[in-house]
KOLGURO-748829 format. One record per residue (C-alpha): residue number from 1; z, y, x. Coordinates in steps of 0.02 Angstrom, whole numbers, plus 32768, in hexadecimal, padded with zeros to 4 digits. Each point is the difference from the previous one (the first is absolute). Layout:
k: NUM | z: Z | y: Y | x: X
...
***
This chain:
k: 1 | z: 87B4 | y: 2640 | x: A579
k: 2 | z: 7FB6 | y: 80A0 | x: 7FA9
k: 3 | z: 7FB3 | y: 802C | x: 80B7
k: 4 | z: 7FA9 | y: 7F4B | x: 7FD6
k: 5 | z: 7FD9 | y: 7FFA | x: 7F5F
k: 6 | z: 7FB5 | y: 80C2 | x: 8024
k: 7 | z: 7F75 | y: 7FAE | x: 808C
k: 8 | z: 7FEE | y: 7F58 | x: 7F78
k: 9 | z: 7FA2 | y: 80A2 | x: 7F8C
k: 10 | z: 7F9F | y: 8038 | x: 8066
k: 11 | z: 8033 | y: 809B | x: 7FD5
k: 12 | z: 804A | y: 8046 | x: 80A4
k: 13 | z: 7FDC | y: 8066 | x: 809F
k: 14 | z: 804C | y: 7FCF | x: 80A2
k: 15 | z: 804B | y: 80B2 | x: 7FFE
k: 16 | z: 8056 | y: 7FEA | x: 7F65
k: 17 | z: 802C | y: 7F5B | x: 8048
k: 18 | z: 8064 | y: 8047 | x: 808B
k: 19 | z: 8045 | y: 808A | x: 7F9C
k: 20 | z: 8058 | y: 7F87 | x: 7F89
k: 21 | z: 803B | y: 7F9C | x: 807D
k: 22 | z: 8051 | y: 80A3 | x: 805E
k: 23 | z: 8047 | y: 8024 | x: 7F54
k: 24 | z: 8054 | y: 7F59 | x: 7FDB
k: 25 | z: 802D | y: 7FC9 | x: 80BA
k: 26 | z: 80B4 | y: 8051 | x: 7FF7
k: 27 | z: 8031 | y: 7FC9 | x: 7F5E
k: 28 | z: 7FD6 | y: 7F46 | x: 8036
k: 29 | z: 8066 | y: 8019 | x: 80A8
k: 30 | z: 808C | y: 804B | x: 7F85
k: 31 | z: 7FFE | y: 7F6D | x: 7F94
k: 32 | z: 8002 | y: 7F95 | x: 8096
k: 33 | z: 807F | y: 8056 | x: 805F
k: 34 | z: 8062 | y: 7FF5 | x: 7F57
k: 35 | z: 800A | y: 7F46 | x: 7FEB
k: 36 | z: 800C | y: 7FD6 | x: 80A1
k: 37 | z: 80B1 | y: 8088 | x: 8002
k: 38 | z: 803D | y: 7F95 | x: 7F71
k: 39 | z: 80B3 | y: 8006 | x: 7FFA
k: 40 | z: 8060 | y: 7F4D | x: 801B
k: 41 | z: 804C | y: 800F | x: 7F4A
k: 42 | z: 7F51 | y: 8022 | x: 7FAA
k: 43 | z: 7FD8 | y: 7F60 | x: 8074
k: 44 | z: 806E | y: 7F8F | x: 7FC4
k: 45 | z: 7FF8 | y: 8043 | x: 7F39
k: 46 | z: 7F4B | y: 7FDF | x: 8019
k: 47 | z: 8024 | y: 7F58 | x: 8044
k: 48 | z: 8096 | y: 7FC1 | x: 7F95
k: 49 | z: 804D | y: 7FBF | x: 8082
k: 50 | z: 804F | y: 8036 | x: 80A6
k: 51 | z: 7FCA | y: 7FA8 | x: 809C
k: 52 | z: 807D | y: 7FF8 | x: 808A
k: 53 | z: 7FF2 | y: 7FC5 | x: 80AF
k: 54 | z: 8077 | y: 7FA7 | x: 8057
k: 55 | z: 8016 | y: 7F91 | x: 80AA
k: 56 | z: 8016 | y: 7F44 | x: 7FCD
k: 57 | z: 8047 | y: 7FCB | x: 80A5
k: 58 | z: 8094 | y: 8088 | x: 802E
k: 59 | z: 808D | y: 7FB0 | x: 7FAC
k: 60 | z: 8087 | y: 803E | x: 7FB6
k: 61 | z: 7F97 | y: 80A8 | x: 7FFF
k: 62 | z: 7F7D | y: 7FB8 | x: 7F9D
k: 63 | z: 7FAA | y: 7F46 | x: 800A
k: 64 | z: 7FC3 | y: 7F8D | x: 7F91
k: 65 | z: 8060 | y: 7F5D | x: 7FD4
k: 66 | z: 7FE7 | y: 7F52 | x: 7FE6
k: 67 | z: 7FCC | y: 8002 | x: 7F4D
k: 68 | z: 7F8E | y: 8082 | x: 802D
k: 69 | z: 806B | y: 80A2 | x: 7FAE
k: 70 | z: 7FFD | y: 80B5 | x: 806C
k: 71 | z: 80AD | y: 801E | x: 8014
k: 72 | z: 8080 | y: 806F | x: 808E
k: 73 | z: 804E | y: 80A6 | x: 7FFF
k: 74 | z: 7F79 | y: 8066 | x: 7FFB
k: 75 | z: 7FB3 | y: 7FA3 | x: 7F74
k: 76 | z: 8097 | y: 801D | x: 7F9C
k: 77 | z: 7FFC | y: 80CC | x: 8023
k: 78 | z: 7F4D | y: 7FF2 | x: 7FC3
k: 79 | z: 7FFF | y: 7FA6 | x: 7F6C
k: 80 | z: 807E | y: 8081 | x: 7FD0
k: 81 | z: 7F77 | y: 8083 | x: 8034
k: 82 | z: 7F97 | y: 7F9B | x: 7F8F
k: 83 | z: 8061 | y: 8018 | x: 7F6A
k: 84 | z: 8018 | y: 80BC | x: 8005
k: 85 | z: 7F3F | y: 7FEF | x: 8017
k: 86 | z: 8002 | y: 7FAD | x: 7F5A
k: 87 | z: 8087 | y: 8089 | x: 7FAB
k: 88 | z: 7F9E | y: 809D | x: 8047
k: 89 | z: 7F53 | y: 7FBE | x: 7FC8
k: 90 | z: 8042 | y: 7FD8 | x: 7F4B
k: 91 | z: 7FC2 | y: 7F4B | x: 8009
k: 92 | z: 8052 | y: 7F75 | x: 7FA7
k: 93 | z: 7FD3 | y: 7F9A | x: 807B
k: 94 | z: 7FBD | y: 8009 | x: 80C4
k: 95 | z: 7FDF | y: 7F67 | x: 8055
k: 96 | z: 8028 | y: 7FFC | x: 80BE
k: 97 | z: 7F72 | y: 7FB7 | x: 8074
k: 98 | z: 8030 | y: 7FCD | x: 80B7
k: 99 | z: 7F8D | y: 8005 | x: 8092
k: 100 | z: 8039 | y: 7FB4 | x: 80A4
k: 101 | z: 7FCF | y: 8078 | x: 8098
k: 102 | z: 8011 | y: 7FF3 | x: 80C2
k: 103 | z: 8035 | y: 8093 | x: 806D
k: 104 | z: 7F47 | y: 8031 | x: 8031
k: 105 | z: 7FCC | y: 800B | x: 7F4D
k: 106 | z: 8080 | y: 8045 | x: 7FAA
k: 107 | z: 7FE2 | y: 80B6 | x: 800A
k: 108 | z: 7F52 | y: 7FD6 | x: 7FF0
k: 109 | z: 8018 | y: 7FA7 | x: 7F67
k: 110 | z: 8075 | y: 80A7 | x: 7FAD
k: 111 | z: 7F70 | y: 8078 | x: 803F
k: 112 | z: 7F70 | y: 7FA6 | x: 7FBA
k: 113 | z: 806E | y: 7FF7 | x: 7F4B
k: 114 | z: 8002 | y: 7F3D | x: 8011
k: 115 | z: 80B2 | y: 7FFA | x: 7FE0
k: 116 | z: 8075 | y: 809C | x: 7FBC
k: 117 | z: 8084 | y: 7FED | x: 804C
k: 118 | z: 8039 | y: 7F87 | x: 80A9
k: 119 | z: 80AB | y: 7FB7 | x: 7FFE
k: 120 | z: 8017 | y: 7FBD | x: 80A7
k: 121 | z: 805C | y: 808D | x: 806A
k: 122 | z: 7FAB | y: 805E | x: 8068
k: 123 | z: 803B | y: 8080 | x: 809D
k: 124 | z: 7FA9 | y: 80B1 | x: 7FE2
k: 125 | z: 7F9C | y: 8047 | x: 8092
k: 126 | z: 7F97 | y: 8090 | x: 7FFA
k: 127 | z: 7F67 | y: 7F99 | x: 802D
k: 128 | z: 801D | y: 7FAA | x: 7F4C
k: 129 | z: 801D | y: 80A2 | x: 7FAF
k: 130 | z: 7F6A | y: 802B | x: 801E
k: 131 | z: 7FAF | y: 7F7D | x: 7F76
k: 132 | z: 8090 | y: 7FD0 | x: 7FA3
k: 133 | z: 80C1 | y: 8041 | x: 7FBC
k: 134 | z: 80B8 | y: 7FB4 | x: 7FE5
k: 135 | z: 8075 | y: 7FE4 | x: 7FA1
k: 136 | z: 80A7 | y: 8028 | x: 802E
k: 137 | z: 8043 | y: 7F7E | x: 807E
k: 138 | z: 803E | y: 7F65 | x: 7F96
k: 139 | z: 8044 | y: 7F9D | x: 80A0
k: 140 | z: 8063 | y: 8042 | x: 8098
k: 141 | z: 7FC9 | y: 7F90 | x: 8081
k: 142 | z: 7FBE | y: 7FD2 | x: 80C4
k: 143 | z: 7F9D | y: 7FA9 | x: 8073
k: 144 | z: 805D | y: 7F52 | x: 8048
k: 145 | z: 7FBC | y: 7F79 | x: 8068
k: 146 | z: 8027 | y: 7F4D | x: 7FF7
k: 147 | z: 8001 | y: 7F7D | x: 8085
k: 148 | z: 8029 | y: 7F51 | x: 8034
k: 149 | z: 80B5 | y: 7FEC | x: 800F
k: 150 | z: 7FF0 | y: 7F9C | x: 80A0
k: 151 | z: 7FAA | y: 8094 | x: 8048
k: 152 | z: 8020 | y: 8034 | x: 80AE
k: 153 | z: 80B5 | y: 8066 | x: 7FEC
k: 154 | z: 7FC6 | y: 8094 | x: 8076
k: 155 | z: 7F78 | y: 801E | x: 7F7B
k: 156 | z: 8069 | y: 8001 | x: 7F71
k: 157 | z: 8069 | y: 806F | x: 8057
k: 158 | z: 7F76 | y: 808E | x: 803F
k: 159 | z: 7FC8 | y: 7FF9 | x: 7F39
k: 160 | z: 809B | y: 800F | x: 7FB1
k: 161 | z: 8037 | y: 808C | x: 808B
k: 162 | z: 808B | y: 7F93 | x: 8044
k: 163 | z: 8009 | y: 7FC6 | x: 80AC
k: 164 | z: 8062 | y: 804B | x: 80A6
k: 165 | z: 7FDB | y: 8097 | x: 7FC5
k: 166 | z: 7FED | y: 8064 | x: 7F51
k: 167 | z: 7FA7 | y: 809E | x: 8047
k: 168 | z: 7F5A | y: 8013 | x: 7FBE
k: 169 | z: 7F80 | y: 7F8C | x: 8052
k: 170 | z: 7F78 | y: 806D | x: 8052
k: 171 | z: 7F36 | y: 7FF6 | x: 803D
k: 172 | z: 8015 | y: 7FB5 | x: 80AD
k: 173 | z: 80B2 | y: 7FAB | x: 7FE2
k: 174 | z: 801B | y: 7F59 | x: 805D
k: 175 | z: 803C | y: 7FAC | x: 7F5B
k: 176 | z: 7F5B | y: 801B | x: 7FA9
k: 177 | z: 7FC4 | y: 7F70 | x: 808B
k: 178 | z: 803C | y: 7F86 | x: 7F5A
k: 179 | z: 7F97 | y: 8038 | x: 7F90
k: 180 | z: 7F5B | y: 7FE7 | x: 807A
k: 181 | z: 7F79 | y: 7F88 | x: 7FBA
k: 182 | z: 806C | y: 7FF4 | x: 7F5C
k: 183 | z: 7F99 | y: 7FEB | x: 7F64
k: 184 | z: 8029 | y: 805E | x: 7F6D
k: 185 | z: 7FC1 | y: 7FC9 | x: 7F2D
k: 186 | z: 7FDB | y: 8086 | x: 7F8B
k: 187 | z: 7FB8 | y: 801A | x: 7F76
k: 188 | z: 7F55 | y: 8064 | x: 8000
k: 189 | z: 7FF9 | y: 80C1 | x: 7FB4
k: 190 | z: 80C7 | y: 7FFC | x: 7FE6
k: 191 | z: 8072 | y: 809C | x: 8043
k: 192 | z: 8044 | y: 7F5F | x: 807F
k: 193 | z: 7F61 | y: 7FFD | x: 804C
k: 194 | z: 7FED | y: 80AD | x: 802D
k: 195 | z: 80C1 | y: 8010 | x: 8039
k: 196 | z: 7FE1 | y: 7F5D | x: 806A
k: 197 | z: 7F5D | y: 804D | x: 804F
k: 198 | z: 8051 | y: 80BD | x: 802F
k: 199 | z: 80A2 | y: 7FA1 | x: 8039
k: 200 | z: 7F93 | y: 7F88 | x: 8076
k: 201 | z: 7F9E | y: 80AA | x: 8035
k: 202 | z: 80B0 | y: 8050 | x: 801F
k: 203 | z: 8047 | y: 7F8E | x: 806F
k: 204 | z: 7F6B | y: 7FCD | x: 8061
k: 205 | z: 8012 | y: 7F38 | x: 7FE6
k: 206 | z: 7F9A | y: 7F8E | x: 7FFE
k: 207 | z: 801E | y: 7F98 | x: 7F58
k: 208 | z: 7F6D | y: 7FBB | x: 7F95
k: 209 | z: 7FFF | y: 803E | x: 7F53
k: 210 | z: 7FB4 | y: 7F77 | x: 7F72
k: 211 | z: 7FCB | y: 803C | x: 7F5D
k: 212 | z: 8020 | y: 7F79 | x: 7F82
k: 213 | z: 7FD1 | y: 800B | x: 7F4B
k: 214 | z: 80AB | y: 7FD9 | x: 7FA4
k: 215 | z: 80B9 | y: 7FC5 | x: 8018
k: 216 | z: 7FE7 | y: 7F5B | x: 7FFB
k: 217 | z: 7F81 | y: 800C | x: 809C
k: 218 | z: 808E | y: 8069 | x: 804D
k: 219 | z: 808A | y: 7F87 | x: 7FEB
k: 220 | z: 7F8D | y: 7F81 | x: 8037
k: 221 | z: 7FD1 | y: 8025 | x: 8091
k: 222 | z: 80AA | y: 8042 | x: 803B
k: 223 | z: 803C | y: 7F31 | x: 7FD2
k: 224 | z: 7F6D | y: 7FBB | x: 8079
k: 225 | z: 8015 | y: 806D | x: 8081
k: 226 | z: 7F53 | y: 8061 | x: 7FFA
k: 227 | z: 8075 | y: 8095 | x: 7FE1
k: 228 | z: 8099 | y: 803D | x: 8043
k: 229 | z: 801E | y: 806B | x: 7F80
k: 230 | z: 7FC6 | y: 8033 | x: 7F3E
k: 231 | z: 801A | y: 80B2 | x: 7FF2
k: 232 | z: 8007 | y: 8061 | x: 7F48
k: 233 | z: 806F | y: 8035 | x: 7F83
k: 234 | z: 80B0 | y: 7FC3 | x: 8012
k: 235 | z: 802E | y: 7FE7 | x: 7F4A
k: 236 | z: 7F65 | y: 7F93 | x: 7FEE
k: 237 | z: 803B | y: 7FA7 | x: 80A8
k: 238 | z: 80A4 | y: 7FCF | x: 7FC0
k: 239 | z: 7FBC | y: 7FB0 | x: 7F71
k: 240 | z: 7F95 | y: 7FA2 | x: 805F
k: 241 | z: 8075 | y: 7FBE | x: 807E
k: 242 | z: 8069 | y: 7FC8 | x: 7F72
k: 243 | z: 7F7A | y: 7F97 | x: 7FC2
k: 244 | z: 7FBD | y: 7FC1 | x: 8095
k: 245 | z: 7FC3 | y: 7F3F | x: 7FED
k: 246 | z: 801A | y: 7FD8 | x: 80AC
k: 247 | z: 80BC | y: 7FFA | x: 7FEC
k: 248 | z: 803C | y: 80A5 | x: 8031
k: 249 | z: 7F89 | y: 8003 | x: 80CB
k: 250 | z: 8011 | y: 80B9 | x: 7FDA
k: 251 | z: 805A | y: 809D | x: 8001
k: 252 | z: 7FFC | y: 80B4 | x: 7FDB
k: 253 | z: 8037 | y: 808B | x: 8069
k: 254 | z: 8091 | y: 8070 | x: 7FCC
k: 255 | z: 7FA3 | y: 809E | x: 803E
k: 256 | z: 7F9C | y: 8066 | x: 7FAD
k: 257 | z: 7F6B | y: 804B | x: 805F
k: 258 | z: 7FBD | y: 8079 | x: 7F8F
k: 259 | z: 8041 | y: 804E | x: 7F4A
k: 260 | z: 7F8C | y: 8015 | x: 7F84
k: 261 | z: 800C | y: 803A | x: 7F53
k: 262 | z: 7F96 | y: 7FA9 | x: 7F91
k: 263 | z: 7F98 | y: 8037 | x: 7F67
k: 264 | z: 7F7C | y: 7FCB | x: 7F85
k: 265 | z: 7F57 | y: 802B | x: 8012
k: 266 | z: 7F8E | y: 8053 | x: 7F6E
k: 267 | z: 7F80 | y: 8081 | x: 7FF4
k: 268 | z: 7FEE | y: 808A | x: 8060
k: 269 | z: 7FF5 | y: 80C5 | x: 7F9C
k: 270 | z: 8049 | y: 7FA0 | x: 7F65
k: 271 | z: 809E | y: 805A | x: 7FD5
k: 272 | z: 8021 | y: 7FBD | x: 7F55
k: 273 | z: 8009 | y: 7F58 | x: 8031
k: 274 | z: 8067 | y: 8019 | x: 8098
k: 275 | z: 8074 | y: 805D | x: 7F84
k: 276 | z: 8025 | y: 7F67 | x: 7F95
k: 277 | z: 800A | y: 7F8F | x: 808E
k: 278 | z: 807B | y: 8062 | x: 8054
k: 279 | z: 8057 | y: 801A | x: 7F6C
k: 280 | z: 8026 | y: 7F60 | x: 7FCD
k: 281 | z: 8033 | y: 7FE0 | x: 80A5
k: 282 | z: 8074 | y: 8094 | x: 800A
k: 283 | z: 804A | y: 7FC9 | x: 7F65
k: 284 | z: 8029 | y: 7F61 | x: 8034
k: 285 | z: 8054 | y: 802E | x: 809E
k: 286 | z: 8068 | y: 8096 | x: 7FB0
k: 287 | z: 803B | y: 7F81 | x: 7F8B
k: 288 | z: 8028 | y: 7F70 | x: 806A
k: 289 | z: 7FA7 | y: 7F6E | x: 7F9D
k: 290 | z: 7F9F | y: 8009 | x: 80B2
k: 291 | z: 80A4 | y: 7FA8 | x: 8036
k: 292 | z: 7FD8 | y: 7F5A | x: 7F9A
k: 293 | z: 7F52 | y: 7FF2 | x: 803E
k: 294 | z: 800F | y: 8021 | x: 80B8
k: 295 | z: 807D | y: 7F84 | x: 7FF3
k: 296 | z: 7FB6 | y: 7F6D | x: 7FB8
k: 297 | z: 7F89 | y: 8004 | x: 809C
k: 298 | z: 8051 | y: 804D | x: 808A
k: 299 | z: 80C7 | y: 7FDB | x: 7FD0
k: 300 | z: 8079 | y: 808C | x: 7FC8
k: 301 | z: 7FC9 | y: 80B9 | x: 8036
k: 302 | z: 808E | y: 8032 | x: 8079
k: 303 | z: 802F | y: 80B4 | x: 8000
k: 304 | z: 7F90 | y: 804E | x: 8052
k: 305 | z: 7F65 | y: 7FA8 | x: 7FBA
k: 306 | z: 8064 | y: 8045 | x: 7F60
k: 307 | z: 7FF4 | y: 80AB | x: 8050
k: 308 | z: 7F50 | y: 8004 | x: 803F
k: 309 | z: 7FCB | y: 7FD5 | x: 7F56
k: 310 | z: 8062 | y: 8099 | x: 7F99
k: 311 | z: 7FC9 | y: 807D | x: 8080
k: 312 | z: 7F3E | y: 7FBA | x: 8014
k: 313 | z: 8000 | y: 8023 | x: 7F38
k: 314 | z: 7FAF | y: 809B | x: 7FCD
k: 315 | z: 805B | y: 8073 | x: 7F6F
k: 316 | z: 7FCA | y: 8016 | x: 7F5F
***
């Protein structure tokens, strides 16, 4: 402006021009560089509000129901987030705005400071690290797969491990002849994906992976017979069994094929807000109210879900 309002006079040489421009270039990047390094808590007192995403569609994790309220697990653990939000910013009041997000966006959406905070779990990888942070885990948990139940019995059996046999099944094994031309749901950008695609690469089959875009696709599909199975997180997959319209056509596997701790995602090189979340959440596991929560969507913690929370609690 003052580099403008300098050449609107008249009263300017292009030298000058360039030497106050040379002058006042860093303190512009500074300022920039500044605002853009805003910390989430100046975000959301700025805001007056806190905007938290969340996945509408992984029940009992987090969904959205019927009458159109965000509700699950994770929802719970963050509008408790919210309200020590509320108590550290001195506000009388913070309102709590939810954003649904899909696994390919939801990193995106923390990065770009669209949301502050996402609620849906998710598995940290380095790859991730590298443009976001987590919480500590909030869900101890593991990828499942869910089928037909009038599915051929030999490839129930090579999934769950059972069979003539319980040694490992390796590359080159006769048994992997069931799992030939099989077709395999999951849902695009999730931790399932990528454990489905290195465990296809592994064992040298050859299966047909289809990304789909939520659960209900997955289910689907499993219930018409376009897939043979809907691989993702096994929590989620027991939840959706149990409500499956089509009169119970479905199952989930005992195993477990991969365990995963699971965390909530926020900003990357912001220390003060990871403090409070993980506070709060430290908190609520060293004092068991955790209990109540996990079970009003999951069923009574046994004892070692009772254990993993105490010990994944960080001290005071």
């Amino acid at each position: 402006m003052q580099i403008a309002r300098l050449m609107a006079s008249k009263k300017f040489t292009w030298p000058l021009i360039l030497l106050i421009a040379a002058v006042m270039a860093p303190s512009m990047l500074f300022a920039q560089t500044q605002a853009s390094a805003a910390s989430t808590l100046d975000r959301i007192r700025a805001a007056g509000k806190i905007t938290l995403g969340y996945y509408a569609n992984a029940r009992p994790v987090s969904f959205k129901d019927d009458s159109g309220k965000v509700d699950g697990y994770a929802i719970a653990l963050c509008r408790l987030v919210a309200a020590d939000v509320q108590s550290k910013l001195g506000l009388s009041n913070l309102p709590v705005d939810f954003v649904a997000v899909d696994a390919n966006e939801r990193y995106s959406a923390v990065k770009e400071g669209r949301v502050d905070l996402v609620c849906g779990p998710s598995e940290a990888t380095l790859a991730r690290r590298a443009d976001v942070s987590y919480s500590i885990p909030v869900l101890n948990s593991g990828i499942g797969i869910l089928v037909r139940r009038d599915s051929p019995a030999a490839f129930r059996d090579l999934l769950e491990g059972l069979g003539a046999t319980t040694r490992p099944v390796w590359r080159g094994s006769p048994r992997l002849q069931v799992l030939e031309e099989r077709r395999f749901a999951v849902i695009g950008g999730s931790s399932a994906e990528r454990l489905l695609t290195e465990r296809r690469a592994e064992l040298n089959v050859h299966a047909f992976i289809t990304v789909v875009p939520d659960l209900a696709t997955g289910i689907g599909q499993v219930i018409n017979g376009r897939a043979d199975g809907f691989v993702a997180d096994r929590t989620v997959l027991l939840d959706l069994a149990q409500r499956d319209p089509s009169g119970s056509q479905v199952m989930v596997l005992n195993r477990i094929f991969d365990r995963e701790a699971l965390s909530f995602v926020l900003s990357r090189n912001d220390d003060d807000f990871r403090l409070l979340v993980d506070t709060t959440l430290s908190r609520l596991y060293r004092s068991g109210k955790i209990d109540t929560i996990y079970a009003q969507f999951f069923g009574a913690p046994d004892a070692a879900m009772r254990d993993w929370f105490h010990d994944t609690a960080l001290p005071d």
